[in-house]
C-alpha positions as CSV (number, residue, x, y, z in Angstrom):
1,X,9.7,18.5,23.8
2,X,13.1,20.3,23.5
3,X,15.7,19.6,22.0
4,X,18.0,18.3,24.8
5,X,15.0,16.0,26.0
6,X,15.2,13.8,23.0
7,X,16.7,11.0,22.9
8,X,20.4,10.5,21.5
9,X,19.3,8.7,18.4
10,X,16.8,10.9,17.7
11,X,18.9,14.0,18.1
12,X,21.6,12.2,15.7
13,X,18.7,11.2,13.5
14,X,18.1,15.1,12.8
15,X,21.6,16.0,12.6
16,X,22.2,13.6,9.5
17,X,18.4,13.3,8.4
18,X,15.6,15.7,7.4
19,X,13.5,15.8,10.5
20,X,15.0,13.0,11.4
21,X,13.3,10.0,9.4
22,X,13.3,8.6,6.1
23,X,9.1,8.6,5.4
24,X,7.5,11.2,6.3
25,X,4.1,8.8,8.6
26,X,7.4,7.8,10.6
27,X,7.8,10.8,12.4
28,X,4.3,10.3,14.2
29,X,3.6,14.4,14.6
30,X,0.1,13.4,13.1
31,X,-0.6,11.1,16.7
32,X,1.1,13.9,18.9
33,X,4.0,12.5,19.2
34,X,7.3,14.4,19.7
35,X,10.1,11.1,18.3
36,X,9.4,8.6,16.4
37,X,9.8,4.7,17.6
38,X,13.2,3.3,16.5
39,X,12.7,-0.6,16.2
40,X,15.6,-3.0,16.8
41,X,14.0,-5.8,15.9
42,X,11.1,-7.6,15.1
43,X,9.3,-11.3,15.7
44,X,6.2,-12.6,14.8
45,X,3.3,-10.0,15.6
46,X,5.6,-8.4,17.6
47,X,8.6,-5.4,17.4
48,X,11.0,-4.6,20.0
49,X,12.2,-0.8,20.2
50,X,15.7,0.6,20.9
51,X,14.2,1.6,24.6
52,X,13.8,-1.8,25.4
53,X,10.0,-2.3,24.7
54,X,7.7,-5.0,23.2
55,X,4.7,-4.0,21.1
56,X,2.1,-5.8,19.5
57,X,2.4,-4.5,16.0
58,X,-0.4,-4.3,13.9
59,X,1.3,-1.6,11.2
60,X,3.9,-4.6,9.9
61,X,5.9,-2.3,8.1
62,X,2.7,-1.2,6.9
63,X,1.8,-4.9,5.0
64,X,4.4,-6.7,3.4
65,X,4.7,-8.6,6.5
66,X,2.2,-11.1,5.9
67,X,3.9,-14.0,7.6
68,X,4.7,-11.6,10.4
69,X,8.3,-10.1,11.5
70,X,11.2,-12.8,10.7
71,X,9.1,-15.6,9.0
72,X,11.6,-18.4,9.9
73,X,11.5,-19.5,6.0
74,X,11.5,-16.1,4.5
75,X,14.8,-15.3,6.4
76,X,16.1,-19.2,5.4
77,X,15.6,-18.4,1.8
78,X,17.1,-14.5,1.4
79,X,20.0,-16.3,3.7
80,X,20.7,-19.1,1.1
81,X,20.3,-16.5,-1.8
82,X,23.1,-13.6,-0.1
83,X,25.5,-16.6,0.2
84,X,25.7,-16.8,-3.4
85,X,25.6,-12.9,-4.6
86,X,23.6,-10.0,-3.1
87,X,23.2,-8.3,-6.7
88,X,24.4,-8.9,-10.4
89,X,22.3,-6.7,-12.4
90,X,22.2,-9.2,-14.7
91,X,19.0,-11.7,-14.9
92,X,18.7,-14.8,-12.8
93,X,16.0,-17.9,-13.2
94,X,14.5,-16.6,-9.9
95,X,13.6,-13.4,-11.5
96,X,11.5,-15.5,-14.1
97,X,10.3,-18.0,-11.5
98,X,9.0,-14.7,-9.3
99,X,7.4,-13.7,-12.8
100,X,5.7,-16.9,-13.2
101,X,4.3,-16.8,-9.9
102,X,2.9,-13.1,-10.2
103,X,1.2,-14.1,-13.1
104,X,-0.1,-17.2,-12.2
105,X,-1.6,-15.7,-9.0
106,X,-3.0,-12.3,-10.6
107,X,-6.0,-12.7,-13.2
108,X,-5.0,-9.8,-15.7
109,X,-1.7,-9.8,-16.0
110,X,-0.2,-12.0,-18.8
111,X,3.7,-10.3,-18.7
112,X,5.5,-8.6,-15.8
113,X,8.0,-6.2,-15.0
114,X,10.1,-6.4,-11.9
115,X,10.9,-3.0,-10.3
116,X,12.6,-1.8,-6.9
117,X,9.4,0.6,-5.6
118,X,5.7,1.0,-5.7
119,X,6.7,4.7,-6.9
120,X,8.7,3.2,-9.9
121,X,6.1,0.9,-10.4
122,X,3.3,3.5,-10.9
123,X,5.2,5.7,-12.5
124,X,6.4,3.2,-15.1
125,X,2.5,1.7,-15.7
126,X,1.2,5.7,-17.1
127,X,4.3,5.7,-18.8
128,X,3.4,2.8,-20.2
129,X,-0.5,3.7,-20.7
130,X,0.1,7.0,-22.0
131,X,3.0,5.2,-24.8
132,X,-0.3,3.0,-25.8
133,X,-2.5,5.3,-26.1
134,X,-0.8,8.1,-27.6
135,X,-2.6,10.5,-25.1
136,X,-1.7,12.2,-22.1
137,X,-4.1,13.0,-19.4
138,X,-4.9,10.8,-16.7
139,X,-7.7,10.6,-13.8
140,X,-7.4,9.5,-10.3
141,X,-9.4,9.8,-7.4
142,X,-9.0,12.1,-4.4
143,X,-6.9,10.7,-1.4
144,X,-5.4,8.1,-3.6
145,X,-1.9,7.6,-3.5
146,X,0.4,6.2,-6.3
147,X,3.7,7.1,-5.4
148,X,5.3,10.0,-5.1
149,X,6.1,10.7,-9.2
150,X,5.3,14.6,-9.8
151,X,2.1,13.6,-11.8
152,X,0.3,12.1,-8.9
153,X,0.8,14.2,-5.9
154,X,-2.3,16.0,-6.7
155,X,-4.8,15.3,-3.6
156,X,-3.1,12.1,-2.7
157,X,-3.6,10.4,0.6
158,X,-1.8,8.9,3.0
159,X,1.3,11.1,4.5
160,X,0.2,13.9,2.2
161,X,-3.3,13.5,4.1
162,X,-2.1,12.8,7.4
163,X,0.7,15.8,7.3
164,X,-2.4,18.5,5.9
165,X,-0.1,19.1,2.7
166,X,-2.4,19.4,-0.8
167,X,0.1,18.8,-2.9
168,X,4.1,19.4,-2.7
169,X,6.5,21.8,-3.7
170,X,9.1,21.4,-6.2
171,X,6.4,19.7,-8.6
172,X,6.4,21.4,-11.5
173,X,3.1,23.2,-12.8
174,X,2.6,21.3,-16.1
175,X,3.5,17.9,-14.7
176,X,0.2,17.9,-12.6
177,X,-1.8,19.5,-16.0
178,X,-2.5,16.7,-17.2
179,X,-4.2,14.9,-13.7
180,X,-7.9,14.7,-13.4
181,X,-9.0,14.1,-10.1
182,X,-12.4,13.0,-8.8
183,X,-14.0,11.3,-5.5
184,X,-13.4,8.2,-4.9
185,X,-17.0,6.2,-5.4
186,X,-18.3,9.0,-7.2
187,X,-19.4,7.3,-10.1
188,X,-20.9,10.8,-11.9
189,X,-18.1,12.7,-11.3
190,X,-16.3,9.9,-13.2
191,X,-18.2,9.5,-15.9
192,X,-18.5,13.4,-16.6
193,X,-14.6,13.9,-16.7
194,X,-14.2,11.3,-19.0
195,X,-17.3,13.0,-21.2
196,X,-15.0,16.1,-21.1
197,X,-11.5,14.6,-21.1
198,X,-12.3,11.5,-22.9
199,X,-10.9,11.9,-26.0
200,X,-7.4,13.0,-24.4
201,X,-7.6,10.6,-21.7
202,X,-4.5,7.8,-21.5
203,X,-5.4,5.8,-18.0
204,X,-7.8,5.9,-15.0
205,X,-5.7,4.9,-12.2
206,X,-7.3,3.8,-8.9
207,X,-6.8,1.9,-5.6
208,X,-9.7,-1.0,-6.1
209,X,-10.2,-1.4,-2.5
210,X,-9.1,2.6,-1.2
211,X,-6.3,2.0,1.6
212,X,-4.3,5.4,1.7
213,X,-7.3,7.4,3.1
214,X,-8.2,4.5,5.5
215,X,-10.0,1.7,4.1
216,X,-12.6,2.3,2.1
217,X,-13.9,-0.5,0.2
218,X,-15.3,0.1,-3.4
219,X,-19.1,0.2,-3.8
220,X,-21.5,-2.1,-5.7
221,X,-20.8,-1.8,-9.4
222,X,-18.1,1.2,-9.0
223,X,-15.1,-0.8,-10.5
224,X,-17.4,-2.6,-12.9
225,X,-18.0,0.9,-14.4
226,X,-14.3,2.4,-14.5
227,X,-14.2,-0.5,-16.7
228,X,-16.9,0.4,-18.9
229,X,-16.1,3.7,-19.1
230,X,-12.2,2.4,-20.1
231,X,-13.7,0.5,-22.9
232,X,-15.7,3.2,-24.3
233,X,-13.5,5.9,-24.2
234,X,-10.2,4.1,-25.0
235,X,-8.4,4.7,-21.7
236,X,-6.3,2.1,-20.1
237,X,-7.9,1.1,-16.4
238,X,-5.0,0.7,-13.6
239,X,-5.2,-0.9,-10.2
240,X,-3.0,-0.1,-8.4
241,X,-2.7,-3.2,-5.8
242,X,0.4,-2.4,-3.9
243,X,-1.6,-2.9,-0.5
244,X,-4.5,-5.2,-1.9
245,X,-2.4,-7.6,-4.1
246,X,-2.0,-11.0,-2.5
247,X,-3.0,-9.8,0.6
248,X,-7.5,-9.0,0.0
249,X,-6.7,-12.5,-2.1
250,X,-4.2,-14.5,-3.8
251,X,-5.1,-12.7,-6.6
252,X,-5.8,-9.5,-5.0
253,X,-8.8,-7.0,-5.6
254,X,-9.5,-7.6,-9.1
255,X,-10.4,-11.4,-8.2
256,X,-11.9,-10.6,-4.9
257,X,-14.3,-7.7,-7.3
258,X,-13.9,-9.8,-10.4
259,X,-13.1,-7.0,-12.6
260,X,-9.8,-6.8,-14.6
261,X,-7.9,-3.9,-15.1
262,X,-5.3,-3.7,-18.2
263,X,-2.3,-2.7,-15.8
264,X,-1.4,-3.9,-12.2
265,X,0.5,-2.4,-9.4
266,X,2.1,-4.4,-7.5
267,X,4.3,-4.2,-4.4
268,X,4.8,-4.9,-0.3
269,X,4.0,-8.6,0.1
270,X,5.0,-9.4,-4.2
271,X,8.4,-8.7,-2.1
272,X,7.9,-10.8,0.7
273,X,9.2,-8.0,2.9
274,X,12.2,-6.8,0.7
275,X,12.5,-3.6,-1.7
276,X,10.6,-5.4,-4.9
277,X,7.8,-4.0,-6.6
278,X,5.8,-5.0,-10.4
279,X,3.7,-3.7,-13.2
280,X,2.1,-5.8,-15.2
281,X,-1.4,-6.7,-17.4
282,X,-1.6,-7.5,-21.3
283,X,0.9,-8.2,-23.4
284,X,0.3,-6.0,-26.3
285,X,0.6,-3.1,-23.9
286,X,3.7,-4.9,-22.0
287,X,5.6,-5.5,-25.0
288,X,6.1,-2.0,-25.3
289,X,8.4,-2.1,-22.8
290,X,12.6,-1.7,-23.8
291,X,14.0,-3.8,-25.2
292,X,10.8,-5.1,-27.1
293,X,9.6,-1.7,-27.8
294,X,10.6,1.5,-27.7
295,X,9.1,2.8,-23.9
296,X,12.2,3.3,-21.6
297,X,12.4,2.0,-18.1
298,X,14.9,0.7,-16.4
299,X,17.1,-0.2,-12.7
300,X,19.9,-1.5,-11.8
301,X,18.5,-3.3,-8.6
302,X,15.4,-4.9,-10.3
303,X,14.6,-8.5,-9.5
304,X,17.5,-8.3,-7.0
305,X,18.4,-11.8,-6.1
306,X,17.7,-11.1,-2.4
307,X,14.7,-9.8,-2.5
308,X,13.0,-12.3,-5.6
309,X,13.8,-15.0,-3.1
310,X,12.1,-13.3,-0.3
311,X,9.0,-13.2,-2.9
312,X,9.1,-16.6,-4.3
313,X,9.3,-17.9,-0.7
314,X,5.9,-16.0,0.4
315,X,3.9,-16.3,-2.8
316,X,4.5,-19.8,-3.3
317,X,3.2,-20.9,-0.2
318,X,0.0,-18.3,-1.0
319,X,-1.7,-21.0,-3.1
320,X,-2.7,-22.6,0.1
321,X,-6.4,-21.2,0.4
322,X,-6.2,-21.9,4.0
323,X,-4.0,-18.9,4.5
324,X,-6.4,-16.3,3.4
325,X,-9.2,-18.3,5.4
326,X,-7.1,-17.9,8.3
327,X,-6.7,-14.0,8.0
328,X,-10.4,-13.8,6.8
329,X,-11.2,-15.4,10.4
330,X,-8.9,-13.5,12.6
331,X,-9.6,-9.6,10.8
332,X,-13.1,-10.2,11.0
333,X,-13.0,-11.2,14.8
334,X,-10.7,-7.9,14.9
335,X,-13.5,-5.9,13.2
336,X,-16.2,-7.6,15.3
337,X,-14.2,-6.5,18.8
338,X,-13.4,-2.9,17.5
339,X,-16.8,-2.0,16.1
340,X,-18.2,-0.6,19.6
341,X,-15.4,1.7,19.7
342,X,-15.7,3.6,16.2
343,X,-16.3,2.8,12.5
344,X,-14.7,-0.3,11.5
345,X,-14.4,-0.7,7.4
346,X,-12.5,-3.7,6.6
347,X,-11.9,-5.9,3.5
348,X,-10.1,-9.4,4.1
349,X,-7.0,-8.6,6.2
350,X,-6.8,-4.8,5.6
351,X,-9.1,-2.6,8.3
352,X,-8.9,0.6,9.6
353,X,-11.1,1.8,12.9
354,X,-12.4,5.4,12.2
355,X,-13.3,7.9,15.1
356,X,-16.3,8.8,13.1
357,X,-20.3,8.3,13.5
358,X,-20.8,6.6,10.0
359,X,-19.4,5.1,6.8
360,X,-16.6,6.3,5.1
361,X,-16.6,6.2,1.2
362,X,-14.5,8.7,-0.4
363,X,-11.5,11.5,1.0
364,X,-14.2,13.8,2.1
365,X,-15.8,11.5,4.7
366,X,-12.2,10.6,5.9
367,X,-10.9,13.9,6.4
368,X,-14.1,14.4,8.6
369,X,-12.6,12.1,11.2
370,X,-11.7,13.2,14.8
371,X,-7.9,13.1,14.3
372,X,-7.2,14.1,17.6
373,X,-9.6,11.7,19.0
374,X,-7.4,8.9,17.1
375,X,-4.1,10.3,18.0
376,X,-5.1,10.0,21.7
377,X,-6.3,6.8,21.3
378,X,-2.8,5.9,19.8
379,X,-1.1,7.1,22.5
380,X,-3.2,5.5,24.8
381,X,-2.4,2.2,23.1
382,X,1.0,2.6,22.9
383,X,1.4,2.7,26.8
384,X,-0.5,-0.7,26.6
385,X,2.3,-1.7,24.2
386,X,0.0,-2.2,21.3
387,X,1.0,-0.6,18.2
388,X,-1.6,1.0,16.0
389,X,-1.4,3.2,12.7
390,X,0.6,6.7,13.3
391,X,-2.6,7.9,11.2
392,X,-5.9,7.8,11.1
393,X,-5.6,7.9,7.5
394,X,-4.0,4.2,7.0
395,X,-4.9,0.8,8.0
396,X,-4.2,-2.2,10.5
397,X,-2.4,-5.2,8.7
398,X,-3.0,-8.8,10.0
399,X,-0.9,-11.3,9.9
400,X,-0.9,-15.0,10.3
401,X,1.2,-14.0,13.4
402,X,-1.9,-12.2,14.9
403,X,-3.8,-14.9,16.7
404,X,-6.6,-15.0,19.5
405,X,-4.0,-13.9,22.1
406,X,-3.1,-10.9,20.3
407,X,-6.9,-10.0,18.9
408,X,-8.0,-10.1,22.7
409,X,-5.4,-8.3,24.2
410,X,-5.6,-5.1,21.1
411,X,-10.0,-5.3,22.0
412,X,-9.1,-4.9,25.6
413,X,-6.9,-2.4,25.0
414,X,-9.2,-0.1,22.9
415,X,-12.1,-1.1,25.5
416,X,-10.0,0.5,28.1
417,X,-10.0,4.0,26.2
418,X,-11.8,6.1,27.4
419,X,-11.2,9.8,25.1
């Protein structure tokens, strides 16, 4: 498409913005697409774009949306909380009541820290584990994604997979020395970098249920030995449950697997749809933290009154087990619907639809997936109004917003495709 065929807004967009977005998965070049969708606004399971149209959205600002777009008391209580002060960097009683609630709901974490962005978050939690543990190295698994700190853009997923790019310039040699990475549910390959690195080794980082390479759920026993091989070696074990927390289970992965990591990620739904993200696990590795210990981290926006009441209004109303029954139901009749049409891998409410043959359980079998037979299927979608994943390589969200209607009119959709 030329130039002078775009649309205003997008030609304005490129004027002020690089390549005229502000994420990179926005920009929907991996689905063929020439612009991007510019949403106005956004109700229940559905957006509405600045052309005028309706879609049924299953990305949901890829999952904090949980509720679904505008959740009547979401919006009620980040109202009540900008009438008295959007920000005062100073603490409020929400920020502890936000704090109480993460670590009610999550199993491992005893204290928590309050930060503005899953990147921060990650970032902050080696940080943290390499302070502990006087050691530097740390292992991940290919295709996960962390954030975008320098250390972990080394084979991570996502809009590094979906955009072909190995790793990213401008990241300095030595900060990616230290990162060992090895396939995801590849339980050898594991266990022989930490014979060779173990000694050196601060943290094994790791998605619990893989969600940046598509879904790929964790095999029998693999998280229950990452924790083994923590204990033995004297590396920290990280989750990082920025997709998985509250939304695979109140408590996220780690109670859904029953295994407990030391550190947590947390972020998207912890926020109830606002910029709010947390780290958090044991207290003798917390309290390292400034100003009870001597490991920096800090930001002026954390626990920002508008978005902790955005949180506390989402999680509270978690502890209903009905809720996750609910999405249990309805992304299960999803998966049941989309399974004749590709390889469905789903864990609670968090599915993606492959265009491959088989299983997919680490990068390797993800990257073998007919992208171009998932970008056409996009597009086809999307001139059925239903909004699916720019990428093969992320997932489908549900909400409670998603009911029969919606699940029946996505399976018809996909039924009609015929690529």
């Amino acid at each position: 498409m030329a130039l002078s065929e775009r649309s205003a807004l997008y030609r304005r967009a490129l004027e002020l913005i690089p390549g005229g977005v502000n994420s990179p998965v926005r920009a929907m070049r991996a689905v063929g697409l020439d612009e991007p969708l510019f949403v106005r606004s956004g109700e229940g399971a559905y957006v509405e774009t600045e052309d005028g149209r309706r879609l049924l959205d299953w990305v949901m600002s890829w999952g904090p949306l949980l509720y679904g777009h505008a959740d009547a008391e979401t919006v009620e209580a980040v109202r009540e909380a900008a009438l008295r002060g959007t920000t005062f960097g100073a603490a409020t009683e929400a920020e502890v009541e936000l704090a109480a609630e993460i670590v009610d709901a999550v199993p491992s974490m005893e204290k928590v820290r309050l930060v503005s962005s899953g990147t921060e978050a990650g970032m902050s939690a080696l940080r943290l584990a390499r302070a502990f543990t006087k050691r530097d190295r740390i292992l991940k698994t290919a295709g996960g994604y962390h954030g975008h700190a320098d250390a972990l853009l080394a084979s991570a997923g996502s809009g590094l997979a979906t955009l072909g790019i190995p790793s990213s310039p401008g990241v300095p040699t030595g900060a990616a020395a230290d990162t060992i990475v090895v396939p995801y549910n590849d339980l050898d390959a594991a266990a022989k970098a930490i014979m060779r690195h173990g000694e050196g080794l601060a943290a094994i980082i790791v998605e619990p249920v893989a969600a940046n390479m598509g879904v790929v759920p964790p095999e029998p026993g693999y998280l229950e030995t990452l924790r083994r091989l923590c204990d033995v070696s004297g590396a920290l074990l990280i989750f990082d449950e920025v997709i998985t927390g509250f939304r695979v289970a109140r408590g996220g992965a780690q109670e859904r697997f029953g295994v407990l990591p030391d550190l947590t990620v947390l972020g998207k739904i912890v926020g109830g749809g606002l910029p709010l993200s947390a780290f958090g696990g044991r207290a003798e590795v917390m309290e390292l933290l400034a100003p009870a210990g001597p490991v920096y981290q800090a930001g002026t926006l954390a626990g920002n009154p508008l978005a902790t009441a955005a949180g506390l209004s989402v999680l509270r109303r978690l502890r209903d087990g009905f809720v996750y029954e609910e999405l249990e139901r309805h992304a299960a009749r999803l998966e049941e619907g989309l399974a004749p049409f590709g390889h469905v891998q789903r864990v609670g409410a968090l599915l993606t639809l492959y265009a491959t043959d088989g299983p997919v359980r680490n990068f390797e079998d993800a990257q073998s997936a007919d992208t171009e037979r998932y970008a056409a299927l996009f597009r086809h979608l999307l001139e059925r109004s239903v909004y699916f994943p720019p990428s093969q390589f992320e997932a489908l969200f549900p909400s409670t917003a998603h009911g029969d209607e919606e699940i029946e009119r996505t399976i018809e959709a996909v039924a009609s495709f015929a690529g």
